[in-house]
N, C-alpha and C positions, 0 to 999 in steps of 0.2 A: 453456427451461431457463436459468436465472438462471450457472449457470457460463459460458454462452455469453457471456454479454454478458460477463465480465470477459477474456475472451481478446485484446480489442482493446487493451485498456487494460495488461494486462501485459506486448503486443508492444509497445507507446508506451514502456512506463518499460522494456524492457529496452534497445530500441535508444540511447533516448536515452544510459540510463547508461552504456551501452557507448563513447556517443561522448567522453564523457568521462572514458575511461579513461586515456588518456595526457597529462592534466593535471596538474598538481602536487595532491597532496593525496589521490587518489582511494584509498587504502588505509583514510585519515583519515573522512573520506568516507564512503564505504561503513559503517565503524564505525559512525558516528554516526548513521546513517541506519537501522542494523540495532538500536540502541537506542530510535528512533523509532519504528521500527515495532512493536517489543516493547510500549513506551508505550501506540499507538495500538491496538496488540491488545489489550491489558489493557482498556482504557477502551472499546473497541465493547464487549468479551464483557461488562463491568459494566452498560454503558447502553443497549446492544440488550436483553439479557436483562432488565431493569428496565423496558424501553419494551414489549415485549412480552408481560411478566406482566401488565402494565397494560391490556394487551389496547388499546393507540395503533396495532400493525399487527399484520399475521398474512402469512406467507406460504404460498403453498399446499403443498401435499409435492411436488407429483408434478411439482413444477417445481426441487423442491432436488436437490442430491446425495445429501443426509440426515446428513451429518458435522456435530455441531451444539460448540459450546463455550458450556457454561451454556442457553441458550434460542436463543442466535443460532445463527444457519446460517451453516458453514463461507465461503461466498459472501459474507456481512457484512463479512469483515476482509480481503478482497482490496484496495476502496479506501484502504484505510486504510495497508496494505503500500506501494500503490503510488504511496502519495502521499509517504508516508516517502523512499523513492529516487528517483522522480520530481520533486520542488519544488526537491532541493539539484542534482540533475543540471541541472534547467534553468537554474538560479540562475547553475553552472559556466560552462557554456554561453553565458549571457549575458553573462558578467562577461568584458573584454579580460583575454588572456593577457599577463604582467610583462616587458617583455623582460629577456632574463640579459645580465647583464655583462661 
């Protein structure tokens, strides 16, 4: 089942972002990230569903959940979520924290 595999990957971005909650900015952050992923949902559900009329892949049923948006499976826009909070959490993360004055 295709939602198994994304359970790893949503533990990965929640701890990370979690670690970077007590950073400056994280309200900010988070925002921007939740508009990212909005972005990036739009753009799977247009270019999955386009890629998949076209008959480029097929996934089987009985491996989905069956929750689809346009032609894509609900499963499609988990990477895409999780790369939206995940890339700036890391980015956090790596970047030295300012000392205050």
């Amino acid at each position: 089942m295709y939602a198994l595999i994304v359970v790893p990957f949503a533990i990965a971005t929640a701890i990370v972002v979690f670690a970077t909650a007590r950073r400056p900015g994280f309200g900010r952050r988070m925002a921007a990230s939740g508009i990212a992923a909005a972005v990036l949902g739009a753009l799977t559900a247009v270019f999955d569903s386009l890629m998949i009329a076209a008959g480029l892949f097929t996934y089987p049923p009985e491996h989905l959940i069956g929750v689809r948006i346009g032609l894509a499976p609900i499963e499609d826009f988990s990477y895409a979520v999780c790369a939206a909070f995940l890339v700036p959490a890391i980015f956090t993360l790596l970047t030295p924290m300012r000392e205050r004055s």
